[in-house]
C-alpha positions in Angstrom: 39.7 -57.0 72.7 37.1 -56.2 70.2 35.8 -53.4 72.2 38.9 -51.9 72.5 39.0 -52.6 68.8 35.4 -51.0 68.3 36.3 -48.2 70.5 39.6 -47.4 68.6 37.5 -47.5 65.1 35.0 -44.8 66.9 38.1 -42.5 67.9 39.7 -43.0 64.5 36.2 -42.2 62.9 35.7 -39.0 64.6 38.7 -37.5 63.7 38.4 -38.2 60.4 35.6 -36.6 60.4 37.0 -33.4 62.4 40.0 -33.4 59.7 37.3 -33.5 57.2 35.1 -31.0 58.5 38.1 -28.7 59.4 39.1 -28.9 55.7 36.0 -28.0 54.3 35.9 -25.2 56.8 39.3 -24.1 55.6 38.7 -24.2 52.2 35.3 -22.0 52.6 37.9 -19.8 54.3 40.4 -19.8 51.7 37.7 -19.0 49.1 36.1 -15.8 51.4 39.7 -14.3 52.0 40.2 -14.8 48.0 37.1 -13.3 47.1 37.7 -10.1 49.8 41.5 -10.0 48.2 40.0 -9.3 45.3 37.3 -6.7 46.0 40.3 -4.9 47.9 42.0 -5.2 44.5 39.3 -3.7 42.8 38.8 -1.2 45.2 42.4 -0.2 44.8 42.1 0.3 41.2 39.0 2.5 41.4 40.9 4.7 43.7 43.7 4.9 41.5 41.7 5.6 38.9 39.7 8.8 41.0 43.3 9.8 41.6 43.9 10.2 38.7 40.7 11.9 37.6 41.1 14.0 40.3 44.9 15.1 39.3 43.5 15.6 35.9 40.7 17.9 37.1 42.7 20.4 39.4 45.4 20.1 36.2 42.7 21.6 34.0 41.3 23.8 36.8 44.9 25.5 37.1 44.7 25.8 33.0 41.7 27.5 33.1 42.5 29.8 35.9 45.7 30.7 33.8 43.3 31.5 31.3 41.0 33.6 33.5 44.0 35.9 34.5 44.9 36.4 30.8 41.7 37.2 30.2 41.4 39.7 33.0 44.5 41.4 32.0 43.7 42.1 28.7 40.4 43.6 29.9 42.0 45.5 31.9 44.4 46.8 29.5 41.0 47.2 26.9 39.7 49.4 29.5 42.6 51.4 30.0 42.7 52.0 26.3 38.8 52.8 26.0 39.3 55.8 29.1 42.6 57.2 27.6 41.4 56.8 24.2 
């Protein structure tokens, strides 16, 4: 009887320890998938943020390109002047 008893102590022992050692595995899971949740978070902010930077750049490139074509038109009309003047 006590070696049944010994032997169920063993069983009981090593799963305790599997349980614990799972856990501990788990929770170094838990914290890797929290810490990569949070780099994808960052990363999704910096992309907004080049989105936006981006957005704003081709805005101002279309300003400046309005610009441009004012510019060439009243050059254009300067130089008419000059040869008919």
């Amino acid at each position: 009887m006590e070696t049944e008893t010994n032997r169920l102590e063993s069983v009981v022992l090593q799963i305790g320890e599997s349980v614990l050692a799972t856990t501990e595995t788990v929770d170094k899971l838990s914290a890797q998938v929290d810490a990569l949740v949070s780099q994808v978070q960052q990363q999704g902010y910096q992309i907004f943020a080049l989105s936006d930077a981006i957005q704003t750049l081709a805005e101002n490139h279309d300003g400046a390109l309005a610009e441009l074509k004012q510019l060439s038109e009243a050059l254009q009309r300067l130089v008419v002047a000059i040869e008919e003047g």
